[in-house]
N, C-alpha and C positions, 0 to 999 in steps of 0.2 A: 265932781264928775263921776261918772257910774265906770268901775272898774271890777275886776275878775279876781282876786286875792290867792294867795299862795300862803296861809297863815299858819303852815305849821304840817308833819306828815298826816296826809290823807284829811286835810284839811282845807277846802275851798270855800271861798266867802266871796258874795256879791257886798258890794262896800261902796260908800260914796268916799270921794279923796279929794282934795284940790289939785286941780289945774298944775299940772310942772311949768316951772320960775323959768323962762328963757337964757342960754348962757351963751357969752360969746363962742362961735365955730358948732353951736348945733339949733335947730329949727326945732320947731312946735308942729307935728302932723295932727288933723281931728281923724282919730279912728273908723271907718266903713267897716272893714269884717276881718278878724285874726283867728289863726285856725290853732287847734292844739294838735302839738306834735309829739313823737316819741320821748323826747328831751322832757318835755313839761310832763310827761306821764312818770317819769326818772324823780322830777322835781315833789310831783305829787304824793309819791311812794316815798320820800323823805332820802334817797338814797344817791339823789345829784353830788358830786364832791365843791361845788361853787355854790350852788342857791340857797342862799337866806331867807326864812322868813321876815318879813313881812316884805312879799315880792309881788309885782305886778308881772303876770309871765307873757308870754307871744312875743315869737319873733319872725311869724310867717304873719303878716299883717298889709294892707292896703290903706289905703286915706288920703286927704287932699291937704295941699298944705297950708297951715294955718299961720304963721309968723316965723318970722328968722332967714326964710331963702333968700340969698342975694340978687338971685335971678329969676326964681320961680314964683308967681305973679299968687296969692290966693285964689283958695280954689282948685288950684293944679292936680290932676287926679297922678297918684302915685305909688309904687311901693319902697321897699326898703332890703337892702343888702345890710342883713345884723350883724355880721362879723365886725368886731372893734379891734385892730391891729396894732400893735407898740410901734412899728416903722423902726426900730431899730435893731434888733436881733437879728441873725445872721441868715435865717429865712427872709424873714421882710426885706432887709439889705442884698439880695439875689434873685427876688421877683418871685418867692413862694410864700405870699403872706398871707395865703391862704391856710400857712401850716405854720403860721408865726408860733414861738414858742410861747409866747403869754395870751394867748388867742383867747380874747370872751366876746362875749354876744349879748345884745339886748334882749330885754327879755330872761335873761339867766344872771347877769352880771349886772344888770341896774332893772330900774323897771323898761316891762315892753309894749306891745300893742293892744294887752287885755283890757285897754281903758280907754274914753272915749279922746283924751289926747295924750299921746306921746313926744317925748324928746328925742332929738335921735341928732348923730354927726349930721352936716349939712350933706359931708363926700358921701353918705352911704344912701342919700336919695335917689331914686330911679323915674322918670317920669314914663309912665302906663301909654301907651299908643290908643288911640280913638275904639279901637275895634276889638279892647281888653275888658270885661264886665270887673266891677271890684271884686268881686266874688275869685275870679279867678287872679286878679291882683293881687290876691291874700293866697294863690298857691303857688307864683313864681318861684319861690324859696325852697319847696321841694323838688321842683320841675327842675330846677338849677339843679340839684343833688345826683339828680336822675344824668342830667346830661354829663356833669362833670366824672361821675362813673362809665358813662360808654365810651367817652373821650378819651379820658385815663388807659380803657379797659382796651383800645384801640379798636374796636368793632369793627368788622367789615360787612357792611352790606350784602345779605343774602344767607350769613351764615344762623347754625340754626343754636337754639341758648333756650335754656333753663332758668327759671326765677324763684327760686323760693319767697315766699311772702307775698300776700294779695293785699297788706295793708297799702298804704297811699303812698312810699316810695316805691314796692313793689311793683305797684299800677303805673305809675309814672313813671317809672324803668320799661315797664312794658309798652305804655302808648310812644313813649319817646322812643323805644329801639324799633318799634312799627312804622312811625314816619322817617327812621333810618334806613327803610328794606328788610326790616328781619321778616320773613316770611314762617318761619318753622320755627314755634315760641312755644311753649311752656311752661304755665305756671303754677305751683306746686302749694297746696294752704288747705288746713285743715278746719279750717271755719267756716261749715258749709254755708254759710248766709255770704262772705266772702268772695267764694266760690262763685255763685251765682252773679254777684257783681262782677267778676272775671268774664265769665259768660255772657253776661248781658254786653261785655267791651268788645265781644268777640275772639275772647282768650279759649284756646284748649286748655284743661286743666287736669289734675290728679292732685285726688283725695289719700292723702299718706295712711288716714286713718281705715281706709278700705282695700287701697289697692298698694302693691310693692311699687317703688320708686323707682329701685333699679330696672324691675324687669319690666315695666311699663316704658320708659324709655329708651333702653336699650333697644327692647321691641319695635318702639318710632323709628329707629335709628338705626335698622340693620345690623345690631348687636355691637353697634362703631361707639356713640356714645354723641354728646351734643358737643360743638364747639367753644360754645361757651356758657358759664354758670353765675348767674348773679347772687348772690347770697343776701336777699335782704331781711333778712326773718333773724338772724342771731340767736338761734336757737341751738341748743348740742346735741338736737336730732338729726339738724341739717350736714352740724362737721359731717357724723359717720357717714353720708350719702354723697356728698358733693365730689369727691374725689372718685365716686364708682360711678358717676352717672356723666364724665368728660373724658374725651375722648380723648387719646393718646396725644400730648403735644396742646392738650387744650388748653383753656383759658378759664381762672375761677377767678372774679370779682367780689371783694369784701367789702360789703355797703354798711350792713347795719352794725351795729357796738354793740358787742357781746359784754351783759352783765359779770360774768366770771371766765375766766382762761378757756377755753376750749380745748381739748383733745384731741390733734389733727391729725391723720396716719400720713406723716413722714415719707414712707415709705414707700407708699404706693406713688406720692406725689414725683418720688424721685423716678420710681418703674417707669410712671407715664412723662416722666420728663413736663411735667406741668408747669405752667405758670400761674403764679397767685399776687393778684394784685390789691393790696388796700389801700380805700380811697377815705378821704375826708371832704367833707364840704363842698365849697365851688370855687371857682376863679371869679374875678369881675365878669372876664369873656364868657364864662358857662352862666354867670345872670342874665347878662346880655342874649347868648342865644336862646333859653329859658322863655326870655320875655316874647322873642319871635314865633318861636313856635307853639307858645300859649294860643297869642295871635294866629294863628295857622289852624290851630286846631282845637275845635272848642269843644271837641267829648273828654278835654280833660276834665269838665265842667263835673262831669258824671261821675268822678273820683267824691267831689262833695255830697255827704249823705243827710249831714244835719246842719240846719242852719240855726242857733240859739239866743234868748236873748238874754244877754247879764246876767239878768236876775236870777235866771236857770244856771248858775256859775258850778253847783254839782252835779247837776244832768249830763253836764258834758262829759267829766271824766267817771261818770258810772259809766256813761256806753260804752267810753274804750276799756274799760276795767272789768267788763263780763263780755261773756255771749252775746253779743246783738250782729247786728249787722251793720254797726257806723264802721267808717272808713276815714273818711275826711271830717270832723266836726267843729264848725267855725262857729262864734259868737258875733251877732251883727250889732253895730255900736251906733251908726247912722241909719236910722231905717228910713231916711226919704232919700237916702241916693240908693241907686239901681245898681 
């Protein structure tokens, strides 16, 4: 089978493999389209603390299932919730096994959806609704990240939030707090190709690299500051601003993983009495809603920028590794499903 390789730092290989052995408690999915995400860009950099080479990576993937479900008939269009949970740690044993202490995922931790079939638990199947394209079946997994952040972050309806990062949880944070009611949104990225993509979703945005942050929003904002701050960018430009640009009592959201410790001012956090919240992953229930409002709303569609085949295995992570303008960039493994 035609698979996406992970063969070493800064090393991508298109490779043929054999077919994965069936084992009792997980099914055989045939791959439709798997997207590469921040994780596998970590992987590819050689600087994951889990991924071994020789990996098969994806774990934002779609496909139909091919053997093994008990219940689900071939053919079943589907995706997949990759979190692999122990069930026994004192998370998992209190209903947060989203934050289990031994927490891996496919795709990092065995092989993932980078190949034309995957193995995967039977429980972490999802079945796709009629009115889901695979395409976006293969971005539930971030959509889920997105929602389990506003959920977490407690959002309310109407008030007005800041994003840093126009990458694809950044966007997905944004379309998702849109069909929440956020009416007064900005998002903050200094990649103008990025940008544009912002704009084309119908996001206001600022150019850090042209314009002040603070004083640009303040300015939106009656000199008050925004309600809430999503941080998806994990960048140490972002610490120094995210605390000036919320408003007294407000709310900062920590989405993305920060490669090194960050430098947070303390102090001002305490002045404005702030609250900081960091988020991990998703719940079952934030996959679940994920998949409805995929369903609901298909300009998440527009987060995808490139769609690749296999054999292009280092096209993909050149785009996200320079200047361009990808955003979402999937590998399509079935090209006669839609």
């Amino acid at each position: 089978m035609d698979t996406v390789i992970y063969a070493g730092p800064k090393n991508i290989l298109f490779q043929k493999n054999q077919k994965p052995i069936l084992t009792k408690g997980w099914a055989i999915i045939k791959t439709s389209y798997a997207g590469i995400c921040g994780s596998d860009l970590s992987i590819f950099a050689g600087v994951h603390p889990r991924a071994e080479a020789p990996l098969v990576m994806g774990h934002e993937f779609s496909g139909t299932i091919e053997e093994g479900h008990p219940t689900l008939k071939k053919g079943t269009r589907v995706t997949v919730n990759p979190l692999l949970r122990c069930g026994e740690c004192h998370p998992c044993r209190n209903g947060y096994s989203h934050v289990c202490e031994n927490l891996k995922l496919v795709g990092i931790d065995c092989d993932g959806g980078m190949g034309e079939y995957v193995k995967v638990p039977i429980h972490s199947i999802v079945p796709l609704k009629d009115n889901i394209s695979m395409k976006l079946g293969a971005l539930i997994e971030p959509v889920a990240v997105a929602v389990h952040a506003i959920r977490q972050g407690n959002y309310i309806s109407g008030d007005s939030v800041v994003i840093f990062g126009a990458g694809t949880i950044g966007l997905c944070v944004a379309l998702t707090l849109r069909s929440y009611g956020a009416k007064k949104l900005i998002i903050v990225e200094p990649n103008k190709l990025r940008i544009e993509k912002a704009k084309e979703l119908g996001f206001q945005t600022i150019d850090p690299l042209s314009d002040s942050i603070t004083e640009k929003i303040l300015e939106e904002t009656g000199n008050v500051g925004v309600d809430y701050v999503f941080d998806c960018a994990g960048h140490p430009s972002v610490v120094e601003a995210i605390t000036d640009v919320v408003k007294v009592r407000g709310n900062i959201i920590v989405v993305a993983m920060y490669k090194q410790p960050p430098i947070l001012d303390m102090r001002q956090g305490m002045f404005k009495e702030l609250i900081i919240k960091f988020v991990r992953v998703y719940t079952d229930k934030d996959f679940q809603i994920a998949i409805d409002l995929v369903g609901d709303h298909k300009e998440y569609e527009e987060i995808i920028t490139h769609v690749l085949q296999p054999e292009e295995a280092e096209k993909g992570f050149e785009l996200l590794t320079r200047q361009t303008d990808a955003v979402k960039v999937m590998y399509e493994f079935n090209r006669r499903q839609l």
